[in-house]
C-alpha positions as CSV (number, residue, x, y, z in Angstrom):
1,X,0.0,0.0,0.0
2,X,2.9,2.3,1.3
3,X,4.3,2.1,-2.1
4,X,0.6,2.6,-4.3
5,X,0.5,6.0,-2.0
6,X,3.4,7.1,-3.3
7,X,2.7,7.3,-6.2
8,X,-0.3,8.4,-6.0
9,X,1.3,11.6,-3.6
10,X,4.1,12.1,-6.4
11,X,3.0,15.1,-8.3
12,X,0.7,17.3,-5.6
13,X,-0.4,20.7,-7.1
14,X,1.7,23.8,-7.6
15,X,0.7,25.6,-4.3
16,X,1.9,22.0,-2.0
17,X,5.0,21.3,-2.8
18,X,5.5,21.7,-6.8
19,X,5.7,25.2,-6.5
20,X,9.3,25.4,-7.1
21,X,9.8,22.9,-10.3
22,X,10.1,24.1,-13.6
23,X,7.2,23.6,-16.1
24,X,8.9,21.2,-17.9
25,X,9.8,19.1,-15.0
26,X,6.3,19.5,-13.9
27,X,4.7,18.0,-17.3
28,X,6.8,14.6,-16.7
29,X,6.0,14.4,-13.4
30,X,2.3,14.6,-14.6
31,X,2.7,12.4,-17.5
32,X,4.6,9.9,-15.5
33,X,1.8,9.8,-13.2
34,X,-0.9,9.7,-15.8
35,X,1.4,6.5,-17.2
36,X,1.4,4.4,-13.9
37,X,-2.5,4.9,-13.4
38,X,-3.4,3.5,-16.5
39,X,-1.6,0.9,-16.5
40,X,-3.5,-2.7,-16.3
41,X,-3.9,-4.0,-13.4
42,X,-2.6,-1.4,-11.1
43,X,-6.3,-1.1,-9.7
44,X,-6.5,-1.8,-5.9
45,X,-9.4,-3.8,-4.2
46,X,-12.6,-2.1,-3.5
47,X,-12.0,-1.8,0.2
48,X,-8.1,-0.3,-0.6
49,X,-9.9,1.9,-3.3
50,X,-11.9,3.4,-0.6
51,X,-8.7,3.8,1.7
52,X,-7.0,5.6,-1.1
53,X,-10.0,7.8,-1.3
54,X,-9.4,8.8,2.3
55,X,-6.0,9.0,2.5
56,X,-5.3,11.3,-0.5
57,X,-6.9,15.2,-0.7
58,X,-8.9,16.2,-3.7
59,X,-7.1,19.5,-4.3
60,X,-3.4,18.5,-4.1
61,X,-3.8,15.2,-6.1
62,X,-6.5,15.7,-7.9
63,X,-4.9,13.5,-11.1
64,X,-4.5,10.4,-8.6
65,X,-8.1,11.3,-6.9
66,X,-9.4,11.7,-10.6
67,X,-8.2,8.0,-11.7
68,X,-9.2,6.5,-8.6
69,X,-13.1,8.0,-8.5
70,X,-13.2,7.0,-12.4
71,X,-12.1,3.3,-11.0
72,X,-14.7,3.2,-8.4
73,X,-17.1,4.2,-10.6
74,X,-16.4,1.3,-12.9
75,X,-16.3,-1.8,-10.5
76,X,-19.6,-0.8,-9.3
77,X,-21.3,-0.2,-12.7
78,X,-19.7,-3.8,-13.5
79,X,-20.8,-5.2,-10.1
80,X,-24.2,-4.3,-9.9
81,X,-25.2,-4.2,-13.8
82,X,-26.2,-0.4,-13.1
83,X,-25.2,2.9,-15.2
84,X,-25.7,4.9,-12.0
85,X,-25.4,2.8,-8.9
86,X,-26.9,3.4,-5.7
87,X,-23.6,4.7,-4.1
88,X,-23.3,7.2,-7.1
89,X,-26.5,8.8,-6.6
90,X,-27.1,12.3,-4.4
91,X,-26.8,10.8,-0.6
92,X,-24.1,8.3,-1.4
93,X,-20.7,8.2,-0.4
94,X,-19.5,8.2,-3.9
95,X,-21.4,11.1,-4.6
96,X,-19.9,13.1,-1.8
97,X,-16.9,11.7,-2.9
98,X,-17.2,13.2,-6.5
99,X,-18.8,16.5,-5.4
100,X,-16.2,17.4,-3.0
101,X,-13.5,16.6,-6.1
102,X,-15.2,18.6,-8.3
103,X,-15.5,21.7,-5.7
104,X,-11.5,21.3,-5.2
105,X,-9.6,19.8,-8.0
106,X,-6.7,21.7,-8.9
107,X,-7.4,23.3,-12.9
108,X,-3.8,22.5,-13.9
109,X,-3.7,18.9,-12.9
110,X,-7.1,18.3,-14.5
111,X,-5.6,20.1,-17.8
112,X,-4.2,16.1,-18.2
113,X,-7.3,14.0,-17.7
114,X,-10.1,15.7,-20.4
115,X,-12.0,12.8,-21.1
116,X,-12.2,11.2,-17.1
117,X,-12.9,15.1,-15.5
118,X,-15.8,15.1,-18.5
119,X,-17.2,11.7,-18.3
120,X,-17.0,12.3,-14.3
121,X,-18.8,15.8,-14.5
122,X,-22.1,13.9,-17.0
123,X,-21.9,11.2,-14.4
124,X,-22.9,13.6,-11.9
125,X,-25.9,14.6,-14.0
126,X,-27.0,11.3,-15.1
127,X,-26.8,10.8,-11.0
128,X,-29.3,13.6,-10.0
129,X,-31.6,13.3,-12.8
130,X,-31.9,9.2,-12.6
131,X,-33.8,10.4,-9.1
132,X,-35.3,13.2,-10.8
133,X,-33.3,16.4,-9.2
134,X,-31.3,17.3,-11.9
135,X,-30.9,20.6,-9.7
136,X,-28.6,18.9,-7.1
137,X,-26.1,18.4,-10.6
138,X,-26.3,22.0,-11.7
139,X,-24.4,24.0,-9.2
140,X,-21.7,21.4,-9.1
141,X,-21.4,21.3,-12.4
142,X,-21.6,25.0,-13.3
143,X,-18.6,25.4,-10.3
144,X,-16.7,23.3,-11.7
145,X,-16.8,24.2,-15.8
146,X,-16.0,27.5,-14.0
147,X,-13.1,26.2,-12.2
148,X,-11.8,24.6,-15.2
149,X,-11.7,28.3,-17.1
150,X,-14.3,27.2,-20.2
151,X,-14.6,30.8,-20.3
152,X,-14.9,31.8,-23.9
153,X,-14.9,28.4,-25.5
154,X,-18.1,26.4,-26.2
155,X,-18.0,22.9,-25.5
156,X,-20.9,20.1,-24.9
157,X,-20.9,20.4,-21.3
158,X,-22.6,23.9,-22.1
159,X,-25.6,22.6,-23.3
160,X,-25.4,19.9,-20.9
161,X,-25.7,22.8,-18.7
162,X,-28.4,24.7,-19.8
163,X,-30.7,21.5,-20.1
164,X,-30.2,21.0,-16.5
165,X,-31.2,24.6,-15.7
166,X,-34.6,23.8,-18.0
167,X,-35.3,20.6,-16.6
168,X,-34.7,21.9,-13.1
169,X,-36.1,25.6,-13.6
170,X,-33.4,26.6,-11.7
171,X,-32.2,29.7,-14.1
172,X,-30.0,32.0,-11.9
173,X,-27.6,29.5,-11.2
174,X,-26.8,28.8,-14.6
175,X,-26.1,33.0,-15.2
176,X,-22.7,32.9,-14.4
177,X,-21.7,30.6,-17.3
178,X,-24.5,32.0,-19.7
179,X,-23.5,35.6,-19.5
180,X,-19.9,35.1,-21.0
181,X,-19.7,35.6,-24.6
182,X,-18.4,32.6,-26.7
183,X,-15.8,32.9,-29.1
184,X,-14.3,29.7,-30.1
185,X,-15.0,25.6,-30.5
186,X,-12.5,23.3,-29.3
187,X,-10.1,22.7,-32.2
188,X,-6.8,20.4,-32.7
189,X,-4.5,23.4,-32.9
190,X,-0.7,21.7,-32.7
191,X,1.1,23.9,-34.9
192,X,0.1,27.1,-33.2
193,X,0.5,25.5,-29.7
194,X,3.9,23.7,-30.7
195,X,6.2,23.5,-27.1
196,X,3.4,24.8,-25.1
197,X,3.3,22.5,-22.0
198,X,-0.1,21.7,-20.7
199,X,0.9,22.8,-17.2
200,X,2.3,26.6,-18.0
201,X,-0.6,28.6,-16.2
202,X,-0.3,32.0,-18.2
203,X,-1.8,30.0,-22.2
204,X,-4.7,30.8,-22.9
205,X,-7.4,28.0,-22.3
206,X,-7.8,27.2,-26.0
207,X,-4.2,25.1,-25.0
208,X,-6.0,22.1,-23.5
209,X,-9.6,22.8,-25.0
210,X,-8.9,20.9,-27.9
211,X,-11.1,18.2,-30.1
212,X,-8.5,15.8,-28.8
213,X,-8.6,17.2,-24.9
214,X,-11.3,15.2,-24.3
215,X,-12.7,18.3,-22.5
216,X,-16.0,17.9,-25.3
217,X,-17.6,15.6,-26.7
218,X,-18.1,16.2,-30.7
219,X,-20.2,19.1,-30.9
220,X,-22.9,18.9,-34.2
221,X,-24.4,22.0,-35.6
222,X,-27.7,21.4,-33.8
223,X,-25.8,21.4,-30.7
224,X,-25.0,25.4,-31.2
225,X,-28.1,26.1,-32.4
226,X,-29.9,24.4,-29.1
227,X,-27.4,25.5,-26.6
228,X,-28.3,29.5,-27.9
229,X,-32.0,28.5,-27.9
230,X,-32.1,27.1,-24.4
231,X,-29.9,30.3,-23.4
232,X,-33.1,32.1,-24.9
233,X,-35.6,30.2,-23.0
234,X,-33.8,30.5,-19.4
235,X,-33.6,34.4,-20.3
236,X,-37.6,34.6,-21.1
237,X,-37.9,32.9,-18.4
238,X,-36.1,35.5,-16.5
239,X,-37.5,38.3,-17.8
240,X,-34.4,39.3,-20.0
241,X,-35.6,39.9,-22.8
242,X,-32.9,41.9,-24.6
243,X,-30.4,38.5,-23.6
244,X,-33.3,36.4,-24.9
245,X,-33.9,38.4,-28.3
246,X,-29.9,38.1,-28.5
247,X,-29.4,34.6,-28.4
248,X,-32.8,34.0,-30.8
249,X,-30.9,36.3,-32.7
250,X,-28.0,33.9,-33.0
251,X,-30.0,30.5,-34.2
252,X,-32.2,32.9,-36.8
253,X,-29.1,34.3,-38.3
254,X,-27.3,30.6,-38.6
255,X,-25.8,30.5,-42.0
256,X,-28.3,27.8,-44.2
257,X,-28.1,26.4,-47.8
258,X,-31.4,25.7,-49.3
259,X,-33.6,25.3,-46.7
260,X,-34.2,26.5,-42.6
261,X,-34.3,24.0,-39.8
262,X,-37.6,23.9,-37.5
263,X,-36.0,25.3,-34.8
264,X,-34.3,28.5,-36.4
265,X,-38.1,29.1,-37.1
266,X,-39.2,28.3,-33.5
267,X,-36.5,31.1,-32.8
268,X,-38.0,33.6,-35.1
269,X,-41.3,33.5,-33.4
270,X,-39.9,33.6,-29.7
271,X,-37.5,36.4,-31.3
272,X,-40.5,38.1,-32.4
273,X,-42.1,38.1,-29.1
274,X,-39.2,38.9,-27.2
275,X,-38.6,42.2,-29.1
276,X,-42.4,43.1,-28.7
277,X,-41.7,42.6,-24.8
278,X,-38.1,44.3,-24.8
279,X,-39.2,47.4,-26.9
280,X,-42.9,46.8,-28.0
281,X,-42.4,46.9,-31.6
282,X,-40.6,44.4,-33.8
283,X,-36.9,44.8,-35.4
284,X,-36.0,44.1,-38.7
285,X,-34.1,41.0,-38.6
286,X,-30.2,40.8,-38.7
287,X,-28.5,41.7,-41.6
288,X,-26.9,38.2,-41.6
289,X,-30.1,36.8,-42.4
290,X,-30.8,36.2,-46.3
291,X,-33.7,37.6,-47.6
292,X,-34.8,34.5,-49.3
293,X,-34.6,33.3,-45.5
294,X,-36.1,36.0,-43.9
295,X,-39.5,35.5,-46.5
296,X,-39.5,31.5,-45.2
297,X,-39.3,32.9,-41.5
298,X,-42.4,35.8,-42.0
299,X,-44.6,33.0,-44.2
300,X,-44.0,30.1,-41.2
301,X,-45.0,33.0,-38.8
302,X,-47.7,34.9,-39.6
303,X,-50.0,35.0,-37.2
304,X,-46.7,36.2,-34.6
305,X,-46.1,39.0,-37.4
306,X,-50.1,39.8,-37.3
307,X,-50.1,39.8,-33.5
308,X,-46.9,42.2,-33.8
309,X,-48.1,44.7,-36.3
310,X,-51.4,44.8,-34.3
311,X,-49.3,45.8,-30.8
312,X,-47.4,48.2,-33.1
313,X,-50.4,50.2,-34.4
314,X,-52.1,50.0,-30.4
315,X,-55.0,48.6,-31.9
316,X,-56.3,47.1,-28.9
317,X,-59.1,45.1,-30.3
318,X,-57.4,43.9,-33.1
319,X,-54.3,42.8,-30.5
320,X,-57.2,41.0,-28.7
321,X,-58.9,39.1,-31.8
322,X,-55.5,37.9,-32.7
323,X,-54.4,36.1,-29.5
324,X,-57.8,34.9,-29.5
325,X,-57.3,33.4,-33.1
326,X,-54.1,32.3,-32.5
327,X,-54.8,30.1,-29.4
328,X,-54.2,26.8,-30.5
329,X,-51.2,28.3,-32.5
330,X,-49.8,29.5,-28.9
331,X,-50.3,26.1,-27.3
332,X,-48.4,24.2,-30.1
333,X,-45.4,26.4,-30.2
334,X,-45.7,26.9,-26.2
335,X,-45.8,30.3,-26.6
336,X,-49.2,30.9,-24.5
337,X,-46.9,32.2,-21.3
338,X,-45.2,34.9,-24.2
339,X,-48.2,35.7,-25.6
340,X,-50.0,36.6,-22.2
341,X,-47.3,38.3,-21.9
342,X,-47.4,40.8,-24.7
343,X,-51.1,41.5,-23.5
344,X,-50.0,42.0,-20.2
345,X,-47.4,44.5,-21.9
346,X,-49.4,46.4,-24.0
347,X,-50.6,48.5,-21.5
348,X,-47.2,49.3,-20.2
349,X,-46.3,50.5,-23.4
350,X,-49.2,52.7,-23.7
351,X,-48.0,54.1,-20.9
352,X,-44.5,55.0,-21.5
353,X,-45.6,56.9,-24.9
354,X,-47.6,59.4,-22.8
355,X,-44.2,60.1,-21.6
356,X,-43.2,61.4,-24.7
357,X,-45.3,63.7,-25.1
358,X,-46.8,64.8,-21.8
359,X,-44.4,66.3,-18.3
360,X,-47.8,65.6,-16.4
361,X,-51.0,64.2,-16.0
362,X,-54.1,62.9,-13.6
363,X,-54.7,59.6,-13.4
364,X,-58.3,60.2,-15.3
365,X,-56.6,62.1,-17.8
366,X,-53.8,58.8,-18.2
367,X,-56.6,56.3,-18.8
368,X,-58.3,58.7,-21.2
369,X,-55.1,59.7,-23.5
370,X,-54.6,55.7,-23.1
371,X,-58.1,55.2,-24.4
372,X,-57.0,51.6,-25.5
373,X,-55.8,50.6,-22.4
374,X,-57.3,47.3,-21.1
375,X,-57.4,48.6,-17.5
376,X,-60.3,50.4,-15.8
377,X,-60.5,53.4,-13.8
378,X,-60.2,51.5,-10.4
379,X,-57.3,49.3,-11.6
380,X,-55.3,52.1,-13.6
381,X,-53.3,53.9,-10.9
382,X,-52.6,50.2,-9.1
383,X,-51.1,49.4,-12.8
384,X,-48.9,52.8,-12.8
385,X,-47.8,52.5,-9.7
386,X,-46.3,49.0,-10.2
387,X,-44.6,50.5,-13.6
388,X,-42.8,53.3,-11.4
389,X,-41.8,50.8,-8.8
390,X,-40.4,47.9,-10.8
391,X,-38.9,50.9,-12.7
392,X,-40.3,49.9,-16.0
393,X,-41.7,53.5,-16.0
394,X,-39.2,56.3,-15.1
395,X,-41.7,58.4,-13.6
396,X,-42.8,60.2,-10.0
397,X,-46.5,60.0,-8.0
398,X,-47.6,62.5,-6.1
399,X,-51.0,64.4,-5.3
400,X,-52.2,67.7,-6.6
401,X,-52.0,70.0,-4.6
402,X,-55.4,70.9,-2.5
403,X,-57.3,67.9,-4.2
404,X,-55.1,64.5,-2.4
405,X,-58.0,62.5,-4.0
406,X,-56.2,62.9,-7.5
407,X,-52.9,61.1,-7.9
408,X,-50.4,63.3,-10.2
409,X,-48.6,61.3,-12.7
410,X,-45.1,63.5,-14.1
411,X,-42.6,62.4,-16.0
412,X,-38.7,63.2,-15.9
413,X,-37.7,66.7,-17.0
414,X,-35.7,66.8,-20.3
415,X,-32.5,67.3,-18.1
416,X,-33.7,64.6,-15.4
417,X,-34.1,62.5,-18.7
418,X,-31.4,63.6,-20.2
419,X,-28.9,62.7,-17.0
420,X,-30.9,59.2,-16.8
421,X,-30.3,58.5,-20.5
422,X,-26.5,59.1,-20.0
423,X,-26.5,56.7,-17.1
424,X,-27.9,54.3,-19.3
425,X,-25.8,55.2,-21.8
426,X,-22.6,54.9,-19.8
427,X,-23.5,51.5,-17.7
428,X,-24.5,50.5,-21.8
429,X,-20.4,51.7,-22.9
430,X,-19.0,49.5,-19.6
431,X,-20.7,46.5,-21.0
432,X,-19.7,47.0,-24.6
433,X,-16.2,48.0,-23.4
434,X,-16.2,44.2,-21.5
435,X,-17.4,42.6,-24.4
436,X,-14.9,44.3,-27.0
437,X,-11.6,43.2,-24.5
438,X,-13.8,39.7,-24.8
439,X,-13.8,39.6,-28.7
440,X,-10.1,41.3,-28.6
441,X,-8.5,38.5,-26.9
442,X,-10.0,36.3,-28.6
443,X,-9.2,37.7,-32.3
444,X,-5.5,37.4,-30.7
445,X,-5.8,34.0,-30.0
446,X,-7.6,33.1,-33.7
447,X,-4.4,34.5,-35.3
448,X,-2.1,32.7,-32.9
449,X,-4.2,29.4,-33.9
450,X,-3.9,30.4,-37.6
451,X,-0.8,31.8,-37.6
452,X,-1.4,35.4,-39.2
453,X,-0.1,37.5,-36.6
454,X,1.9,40.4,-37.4
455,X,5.2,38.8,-36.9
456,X,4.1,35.6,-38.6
457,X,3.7,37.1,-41.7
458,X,6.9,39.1,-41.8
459,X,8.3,35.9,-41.2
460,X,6.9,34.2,-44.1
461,X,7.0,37.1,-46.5
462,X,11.0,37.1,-45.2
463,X,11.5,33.7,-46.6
464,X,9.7,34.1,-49.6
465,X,11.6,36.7,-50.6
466,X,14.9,35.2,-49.5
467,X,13.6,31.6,-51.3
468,X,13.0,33.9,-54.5
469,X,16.5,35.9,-54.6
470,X,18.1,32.6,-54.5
471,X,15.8,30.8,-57.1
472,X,16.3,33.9,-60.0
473,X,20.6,34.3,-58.8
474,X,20.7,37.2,-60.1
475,X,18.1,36.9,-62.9
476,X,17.3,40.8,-63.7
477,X,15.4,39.9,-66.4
478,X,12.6,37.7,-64.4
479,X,8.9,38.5,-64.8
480,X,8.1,37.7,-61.4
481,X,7.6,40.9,-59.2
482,X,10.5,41.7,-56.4
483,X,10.5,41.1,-53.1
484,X,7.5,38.6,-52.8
485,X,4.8,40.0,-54.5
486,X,2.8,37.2,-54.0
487,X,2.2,36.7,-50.4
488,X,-1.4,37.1,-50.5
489,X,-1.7,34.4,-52.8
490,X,0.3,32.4,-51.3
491,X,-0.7,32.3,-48.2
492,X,-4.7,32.3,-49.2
493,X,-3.7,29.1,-51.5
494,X,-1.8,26.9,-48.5
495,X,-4.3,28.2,-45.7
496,X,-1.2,28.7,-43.5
């Protein structure tokens, strides 16, 4: 046992006792490791197995603990003829086991295992939702994808993700992951990674988030098109609309051939909803969309563009007829929630025009410029005063003075609005400002992986040029232009 446990201790995390090693020296010590654990055979007995467990921590040998859980895992799915055994679901030891690993493994370490840290982290969720609590899976898992540093790169434990935060209608914890922009796919990227060692902590994560990382299993098309329209559906469920209309905005404006998939139209209606809830009209669509593509989504969708127009033009009785009309529509798509919705919202809306055009008025005089409005004279000033407290209306109540019967209903001064549009408009720059340092790195990283940068190309144009003085020798009569003219060509044609 004494000497099993040493190996198993031989390579503890940078911050207990590795600290000092070079990288290099590091990445044996790893390997080496990785080596002995998979050889045949070198599997303890179940009651040692569970002694290992004990003896070792989670978060200084968390490639040993790794290989060892993974083991576990295996005898008992052999044992008891069971994908998730009883020990492996939420209660049992294994699963306590596994939790606390995946609450303390050390990043680095993991970097060496891809395909046992993934097929560890959907064990977990196969675990909650074979009892049917795929919400004890979801924090977990959303910790540790966040541990790991997926940050920026999409990979199939993102939708894995988001399918646990439907199933479980747990949306808020799945924010935190949802809310950072994606930029690449995990791709086999050797010649721009050449020499990098899995263990050096300042390389970007598209090091060891690779097709062959085992990070991922192979992600399809449909999988990026699903993972943005679950995004959409935890945001309307939230309430987010502009997040929701963004991600519809993604599957609508997927590049197609000849014809559009059944759920980039299922995204177009929800997109159209969303934007009549966001901003109560509705957008022309992205400019990525085709036209040809954008006539198949408006003919597939026209009682959502009917309902739309109708909310546009405040026509409340026509708004009414066509929800009425659309009913079984509604129920088919499971858009009845969205659609009572945009009644609900209608009023609001009506609302926030008076603001454009009045600094004051009554609460009579509000429900008689709003003429349309669905609510009565009892339920009217109830209605505005929940717009000025959620803050969906940017607006004051108070009484008129001598008559405190009569609620006052004014609207921001142009420099009140004015200072609350350049709030907006500020807090709007910080989050664009986020997003463009997002975008920026990874841009870097794209020409790092296909080796345009700067110095790259003065590399190859260098050797072009030197290859071409010594084909010609002197040739001053050559045809060919000077100094490698044809660079762009060149490197267009070999795709380096």
């Amino acid at each position: 046992m004494s000497d099993f446990l040493a190996y198993l201790t031989s390579a503890p995390s940078r911050p207990h006792g590795s600290a000092n090693i070079t990288d290099k020296c590091y990445d044996h010590q790893l390997r080496d490791l990785i080596a002995y654990l998979k050889q045949p055979g070198v599997a303890p007995s179940t009651a040692d197995l569970n002694g290992y467990l004990e003896a070792i921590s989670p978060a200084v040998h968390s490639l040993s603990y790794l290989y060892l859980l993974r083991i576990r895992i295996q005898q008992l799915q052999e044992k008891t003829a069971v994908g998730v055994p009883n020990d492996l679901q939420p209660g049992g030891t294994l699963w306590k086991q596994t939790v606390k690993f995946l609450r303390s493994f050390d990043p680095i370490q993991i970097r060496y295992a891809g395909h046992e840290w993934r097929q560890l982290v959907e064990s977990v969720a196969n675990a909650a939702q074979s009892v049917s609590k795929p919400i004890l899976a979801l924090k977990v898992i959303r910790d540790a994808l966040e541990r790991l540093n997926t940050a920026g790169v999409f990979t199939s434990l993102h939708l894995m993700l988001v399918k646990l935060a439907l199933l479980s209608s747990s949306y808020t914890y799945v924010l935190p992951v949802l809310d950072k922009l994606l930029c690449h796919f995990p791709s086999d990227t050797r010649n721009a990674h050449a020499g990098i060692l899995l263990c050096s902590e300042h390389e970007p994560n598209t090091v060891f988030l690779t097709n062959s990382s085992g990070f991922s299993a192979n992600i399809t098309y449909r999988d990026h098109l699903q993972f943005y329209m679950y995004s959409a559906m935890v945001y309307l469920a939230l309430k987010k609309w502009d997040q929701a209309s963004h991600c519809l905005g993604i599957v609508i404006s997927a590049p197609t051939a000849n014809s559009v998939s059944k759920i980039m139209v299922e995204a177009y209606k929800k997109w159209v909803l969303a934007n009549l809830l966001a901003h109560g009209k509705l957008f022309s669509v992205p400019n990525l969309v085709a036209p040809h593509v954008t006539r198949v989504y408006q003919s597939l969708s026209k009682p959502y563009i009917s309902l739309a127009e109708a909310f546009e033009k405040g026509d409340f009785q026509r708004l009414r007829t066509e929800i009425s009309l659309g009913q079984t529509i509604w129920r088919a798509d499971k858009n009845s929630g969205l659609v009572y919705q945009v009644s609900e919202a209608y009023d609001k809306f009506l609302i926030i025009k008076l603001g454009k055009t009045f600094s004051a008025l009554t609460m009579p005089d509000v429900l008689q410029r709003a003429s349309s409005c669905s609510k009565g004279s009892h339920d009217i000033e109830e209605f505005v005063v929940s717009l000025v407290m959620t803050k969906e209306l940017r607006a004051k109540l108070s009484h008129s003075p001598g008559n405190e019967t009569i609620t006052m209903l004014r609207f921001p001064l142009s420099t009140q609005s004015h200072a609350l549009q350049e709030e907006h408009i500020r807090l709007k720059l910080i989050q664009k400002e986020a997003a463009l340092n997002t975008i920026s790195r990874a841009i870097t990283q794209t020409k790092i992986t296909l080796e345009t940068s700067h110095e790259n190309l003065q590399f190859i144009a260098k050797n072009q040029k030197l290859a071409g003085n010594s084909e010609r020798s002197g040739a001053v009569g050559s045809t060919e232009a000077d100094g490698g003219g044809d660079l762009d060509e060149d490197l267009m044609g070999d795709g380096r």
